[in-house]
N, C-alpha and C positions, 0 to 999 in steps of 0.2 A: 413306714412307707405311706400309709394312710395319712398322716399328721403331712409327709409333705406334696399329697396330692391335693390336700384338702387347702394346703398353703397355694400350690400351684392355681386352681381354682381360684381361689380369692385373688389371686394377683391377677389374673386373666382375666375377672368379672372388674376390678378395680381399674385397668387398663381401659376393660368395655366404657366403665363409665364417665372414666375420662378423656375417653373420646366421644365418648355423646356429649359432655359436655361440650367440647370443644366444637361439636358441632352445634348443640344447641347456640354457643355463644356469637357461631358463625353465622346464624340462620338472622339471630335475632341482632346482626348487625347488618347485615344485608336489607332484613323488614324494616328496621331505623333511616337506613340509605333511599333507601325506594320510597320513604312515608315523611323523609325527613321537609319535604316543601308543606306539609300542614302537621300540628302539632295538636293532641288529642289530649287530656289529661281525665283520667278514667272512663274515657270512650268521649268523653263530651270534647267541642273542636274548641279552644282558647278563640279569644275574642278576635285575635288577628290571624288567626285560620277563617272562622267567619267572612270575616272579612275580602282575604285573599280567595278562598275557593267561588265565593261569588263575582268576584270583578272576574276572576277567568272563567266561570262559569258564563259570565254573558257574554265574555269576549269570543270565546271558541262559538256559541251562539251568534254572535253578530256574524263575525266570519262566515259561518257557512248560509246563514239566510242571505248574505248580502250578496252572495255568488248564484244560490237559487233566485232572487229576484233579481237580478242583473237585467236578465232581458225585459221585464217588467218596468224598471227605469228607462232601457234606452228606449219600448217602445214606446213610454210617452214622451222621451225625445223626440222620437219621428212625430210627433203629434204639434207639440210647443212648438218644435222649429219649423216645420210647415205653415202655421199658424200666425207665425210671426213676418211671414210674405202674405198675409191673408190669406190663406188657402183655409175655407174656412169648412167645418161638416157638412155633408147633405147636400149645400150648395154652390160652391165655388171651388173648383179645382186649378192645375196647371200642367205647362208641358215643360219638360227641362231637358236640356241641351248638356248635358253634366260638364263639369270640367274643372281643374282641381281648387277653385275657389269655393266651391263647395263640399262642406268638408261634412260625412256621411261616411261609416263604417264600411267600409272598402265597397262602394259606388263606381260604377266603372262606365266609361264612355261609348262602349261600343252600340248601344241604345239609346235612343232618349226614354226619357220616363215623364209618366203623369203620377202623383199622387192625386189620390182620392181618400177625403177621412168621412168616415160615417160616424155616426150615433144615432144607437137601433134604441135610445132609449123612449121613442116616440113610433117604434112599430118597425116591422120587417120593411128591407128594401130591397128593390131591385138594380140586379146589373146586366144590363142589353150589351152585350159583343158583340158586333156587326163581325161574318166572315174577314178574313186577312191575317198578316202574320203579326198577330198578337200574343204578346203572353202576360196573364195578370194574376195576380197571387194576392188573398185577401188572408191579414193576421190580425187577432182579436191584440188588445194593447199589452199583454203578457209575451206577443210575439208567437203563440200557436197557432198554427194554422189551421186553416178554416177553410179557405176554397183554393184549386187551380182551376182558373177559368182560358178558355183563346187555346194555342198549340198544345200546352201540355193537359187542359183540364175535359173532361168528357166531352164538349163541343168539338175537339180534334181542330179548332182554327177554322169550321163551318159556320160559326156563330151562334148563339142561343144567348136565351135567357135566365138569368140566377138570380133564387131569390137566394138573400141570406138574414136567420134568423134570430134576433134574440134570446138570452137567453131565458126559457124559463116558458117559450112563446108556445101557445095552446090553439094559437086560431084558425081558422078555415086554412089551407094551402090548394090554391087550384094550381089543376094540371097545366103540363105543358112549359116545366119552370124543372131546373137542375137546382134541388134544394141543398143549402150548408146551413149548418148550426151554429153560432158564438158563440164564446163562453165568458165574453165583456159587451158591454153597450157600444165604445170606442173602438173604431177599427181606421186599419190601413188599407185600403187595395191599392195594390203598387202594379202600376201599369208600362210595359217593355216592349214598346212597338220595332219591327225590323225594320231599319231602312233597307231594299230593296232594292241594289245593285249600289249601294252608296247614298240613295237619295234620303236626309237626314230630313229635309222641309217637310216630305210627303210624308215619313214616318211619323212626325210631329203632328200633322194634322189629322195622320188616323186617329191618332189618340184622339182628337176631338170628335168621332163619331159612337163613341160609347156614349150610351145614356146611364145615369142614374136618377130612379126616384123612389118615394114611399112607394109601397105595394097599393093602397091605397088612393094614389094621386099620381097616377102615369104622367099625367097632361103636364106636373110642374118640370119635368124632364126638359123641357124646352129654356125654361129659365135659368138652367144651368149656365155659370160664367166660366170661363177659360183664362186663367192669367199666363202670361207667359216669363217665366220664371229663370230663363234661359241668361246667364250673367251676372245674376244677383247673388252676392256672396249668401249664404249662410248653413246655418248649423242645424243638425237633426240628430247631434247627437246627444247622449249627457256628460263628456268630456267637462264641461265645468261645475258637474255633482261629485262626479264620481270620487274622486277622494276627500269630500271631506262633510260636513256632518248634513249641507242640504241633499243628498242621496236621499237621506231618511225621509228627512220633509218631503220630496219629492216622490217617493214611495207611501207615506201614508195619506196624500191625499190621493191617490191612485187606488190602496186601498178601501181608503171611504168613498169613492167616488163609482167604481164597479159595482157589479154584484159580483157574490160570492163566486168562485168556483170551486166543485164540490168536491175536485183531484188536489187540490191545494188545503185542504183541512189542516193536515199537520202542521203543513209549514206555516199557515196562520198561526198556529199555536205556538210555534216558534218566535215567530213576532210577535205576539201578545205578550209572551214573557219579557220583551224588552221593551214594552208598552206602546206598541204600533198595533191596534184594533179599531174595526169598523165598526163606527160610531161614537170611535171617544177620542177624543183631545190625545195630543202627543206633547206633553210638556215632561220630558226628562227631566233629572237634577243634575247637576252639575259631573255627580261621578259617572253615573249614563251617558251623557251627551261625551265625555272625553272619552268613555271605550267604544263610542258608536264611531265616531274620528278617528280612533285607532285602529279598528275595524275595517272603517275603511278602505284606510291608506295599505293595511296589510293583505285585506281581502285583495283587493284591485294588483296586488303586486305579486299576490299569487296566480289570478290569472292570467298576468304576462307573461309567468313562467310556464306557466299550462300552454300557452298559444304557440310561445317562441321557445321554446324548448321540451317539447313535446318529450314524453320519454314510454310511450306508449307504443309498441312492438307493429300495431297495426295502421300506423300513422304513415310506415312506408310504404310506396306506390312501387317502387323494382330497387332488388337488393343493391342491384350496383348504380344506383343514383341517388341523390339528397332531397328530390322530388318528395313532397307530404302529401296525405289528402289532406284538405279541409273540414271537407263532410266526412267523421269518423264514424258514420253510422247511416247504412243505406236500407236501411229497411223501410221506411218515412218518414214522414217532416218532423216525426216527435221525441226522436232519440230514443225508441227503444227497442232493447235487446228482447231477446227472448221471454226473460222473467224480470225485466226491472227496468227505470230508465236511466238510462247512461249518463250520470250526472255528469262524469267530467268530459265526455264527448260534449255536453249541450254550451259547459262554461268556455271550451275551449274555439268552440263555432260565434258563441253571443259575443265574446269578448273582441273579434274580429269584425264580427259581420251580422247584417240584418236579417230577419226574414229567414222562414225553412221553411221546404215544402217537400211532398215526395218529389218531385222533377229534381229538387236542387241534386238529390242526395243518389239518385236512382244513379246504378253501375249497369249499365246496359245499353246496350243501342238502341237509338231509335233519337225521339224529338226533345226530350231533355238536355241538361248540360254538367257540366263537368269542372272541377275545379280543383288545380294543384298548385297548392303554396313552396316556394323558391325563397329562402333564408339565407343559404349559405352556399359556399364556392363547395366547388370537388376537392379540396381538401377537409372540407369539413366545418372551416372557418364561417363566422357571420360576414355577408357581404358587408363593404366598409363604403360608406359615401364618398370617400376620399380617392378610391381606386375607382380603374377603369375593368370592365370584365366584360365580356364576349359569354353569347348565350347562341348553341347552334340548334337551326331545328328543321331538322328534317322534313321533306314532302312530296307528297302532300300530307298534311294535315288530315286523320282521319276525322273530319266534321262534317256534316250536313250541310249545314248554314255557314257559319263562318267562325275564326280564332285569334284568340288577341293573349298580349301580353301588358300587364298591369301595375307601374312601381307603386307602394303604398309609401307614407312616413310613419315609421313605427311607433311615432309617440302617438298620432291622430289614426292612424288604421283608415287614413284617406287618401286619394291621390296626393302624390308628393307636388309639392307649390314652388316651382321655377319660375323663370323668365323666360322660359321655355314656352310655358302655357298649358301645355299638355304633358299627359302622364302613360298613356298606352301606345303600343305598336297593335295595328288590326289590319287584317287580312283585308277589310273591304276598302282601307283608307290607306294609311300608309308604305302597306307593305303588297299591296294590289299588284305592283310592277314586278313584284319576286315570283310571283305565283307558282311561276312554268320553272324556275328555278329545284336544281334536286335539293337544295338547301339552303338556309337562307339566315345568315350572320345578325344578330341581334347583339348592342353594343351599350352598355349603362355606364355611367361617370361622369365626372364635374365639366369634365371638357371634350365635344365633338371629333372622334377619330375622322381625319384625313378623310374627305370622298364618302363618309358614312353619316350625314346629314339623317335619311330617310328609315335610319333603322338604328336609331340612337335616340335614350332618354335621359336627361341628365338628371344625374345625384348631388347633392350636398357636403361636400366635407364636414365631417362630426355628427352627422346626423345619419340615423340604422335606414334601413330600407328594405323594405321583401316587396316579392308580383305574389300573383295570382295566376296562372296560363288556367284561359277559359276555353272548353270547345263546344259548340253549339251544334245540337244533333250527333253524339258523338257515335262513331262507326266502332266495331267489334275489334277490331287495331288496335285502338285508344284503352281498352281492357286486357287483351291480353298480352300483351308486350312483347305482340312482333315489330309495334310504334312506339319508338322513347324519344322522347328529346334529349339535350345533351345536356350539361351542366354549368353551370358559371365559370368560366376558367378567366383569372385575370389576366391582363393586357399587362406587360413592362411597356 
């Protein structure tokens, strides 16, 4: 009996261990599976592991710097192509009449605009608002914001005066001045005058009663020039970097050319690894330069999927509509959450669009505005340039001021470019005669419905398209969703 308990045992311990084995054998073909893309030989990595964990090493690096500085490239788009109509820093500005020849990261017509570019690298400046209904937003060339000046900024559209500082700046500030800080030398202030019952002329030339000048030199405020910039094709964007290896160049001199900023530390270091640092030459070899190209191309192709196919739960505006917000994050202009900043909220905003500010993004009533992206029909589909579709929208409109709807071309994220001319329906222009209407039929596709002239934009065959529905001064309606608009529903 003993003799076969003792057998019993050993058969049941031999059992045990040929299933550990069989597990160990499992384990350690699984650890091979998993480990199998780099090969180790006594802990040290073969020469073509080496190899490989570094080119994807940089690549996963390039990738995500490239998406962190994104808006850093396009704002010195808005610089270059500004610049390129002579709009030049400090001194010469203009006024613009937008309209879809001018192609600017979803730019819309229902204002004209003045750029103004600074560089504070010659001392703080001022910016004089005269009273009226102004709104002016000033972003360092990283695209952080920095000031709301006119309706939405502490003036409340009574006017005053802002200085805005350099970075780094120590000097006297007198009173009697709404102070903002930089955090580049190059800046934007992007200036949105209301035309005022319609009147575009008058709103044009309010913009020319803002002054800029050094703190220092009030008096050259008068020499300030005015271009008028109203038809002249051009570009502000970096649509001809962005895929392919001048992004970089384009970024390290933007790099070298600021001053530091002190929230951006890491991600320098990030770029130093792939040899973009201030104050030293950027001459890649040849196997950098190809994965900074590939980078790229795949960086930029993931943000298209972030924009246009959002898959982010709080992106929806009411369950039973295809309505997005754009602004994924209203707390302010800087994308942050509670405890971090919202990286793919920020990619999914830059990749679209210019400029944040608290105004853009604020959920609330009052003198702000409001912005919800239209992709796709009510069933779900991407709207097709080739179809016709019907958009219904109920009213009034809860806004203040006024509401438009905006077609983009999805490859440019600008007003879509007909023969048409124009790219929005607005409440103060087009669509004025609907007003007293309880509703009011909005119509997009290649060809003009029947009697529907004034509330019709047309699309392109083979080419994607989304709006923007903007509401200016949006009312407490617009939030809580006793106001919806309807959906894209196609036309047979």
């Amino acid at each position: 009996m003993k003799a076969n308990f003792i057998l019993l045992g050993a058969c049941v311990l031999l059992a045990a261990c040929n299933q550990n084995t069989t597990v160990d054998k499992e384990v350690s073909e699984k650890d091979k599976d998993t480990t199998s893309t780099y090969e180790f030989i006594n802990g040290y990595p073969t020469q073509e592991t080496i190899q490989k964990a570094y080119d994807d090493a940089d690549l996963n690096r390039a990738i995500q710097t490239y998406k962190f500085f994104y808006p850093t490239v396009s704002g010195e788009g808005l610089i270059r192509g500004n610049a390129e109509l002579k709009v030049l820093p400090n001194t010469v500005s203009g006024t613009l009449d937008t309209k879809p020849q001018q192609i600017g990261y979803t730019l819309n017509s229902d204002t004209p605009y003045g750029p103004i570019l600074l560089d504070l690298s010659a001392g703080p400046f001022v910016i004089d608002i005269p009273a009226g209904p102004l709104i002016v937003v000033a972003m360092d060339v990283n695209q952080r914001w920095v000031a709301d000046m006119g309706i939405p900024g502490p003036d409340a559209g009574k006017g005053g005066k802002h200085i805005i500082l350099p970075p780094g700046y120590t000097g006297k500030i007198p009173n009697g001045y709404h102070v903002w800080k930089a955090s580049s030398n190059n800046l934007t202030v992007g200036i949105r005058s209301l035309p005022v019952e319609g009147d575009v002329t008058g709103a044009m030339e309010r913009i020319k009663t803002i002054k800029f000048y050094p703190l220092n030199s009030p008096a050259s405020a008068s020499s300030i020039h005015w271009l008028d910039l109203t038809g002249k094709p051009q570009n502000t964007t970096p649509l001809n970097w962005e895929t392919n290896f001048k992004y970089w160049e384009v970024l390290h001199q933007v790099i070298d050319r600021e001053p530091a900023y002190e929230g951006y530390r890491a991600y320098y270091g990030e770029l130093a690894a792939l040899g973009i640092a201030k104050g030293q030459p950027f001459n890649p070899d040849a196997r950098m330069k190809g994965i900074l190209e590939k980078a790229a191309k795949m960086a930029n192709s993931q943000m298209r999927v972030q924009s246009f196919a959002d898959r982010r739960p709080d992106r929806v505006v009411w369950n039973d509509r295809q309505w997005e917000w754009v602004g994924l994050r209203p707390e302010n202009g800087d994308f942050d959450a509670p405890f971090y900043v919202d990286l793919d909220a920020r990619e999914v905003w830059f990749y679209q669009a210019i400029g944040a500010s608290p105004a853009m993004f604020r959920r609330q009533a009052g003198f702000g505005s409001l912005y919800w992206l239209g992709l796709r029909d009510n069933t779900g589909a991407y709207v097709d340039g080739a179809k016709t579709y019907k958009l219904t929208i109920p009213q009034p409109v809860p806004g203040k001021l006024f509401w438009s709807v905006t077609v983009y071309d999805s490859d440019t994220r600008s007003q879509i470019d007909t023969d048409q001319g124009f790219a929005a329906l607005r409440s103060m222009f087009e669509l004025k005669d609907f007003e007293n209407d309880p509703s009011v039929d909005l119509y997009f596709g290649p060809t003009v419905p029947a009697g529907k002239e004034k509330q019709w934009i047309k699309t392109i065959p083979g080419k994607g398209w989304f709006v923007y529905i903007r509401i200016y001064g949006p009312e407490e309606a617009a939030f809580d969703g006793s106001w919806k608009p309807g959906d894209f529903e196609e036309v047979k």
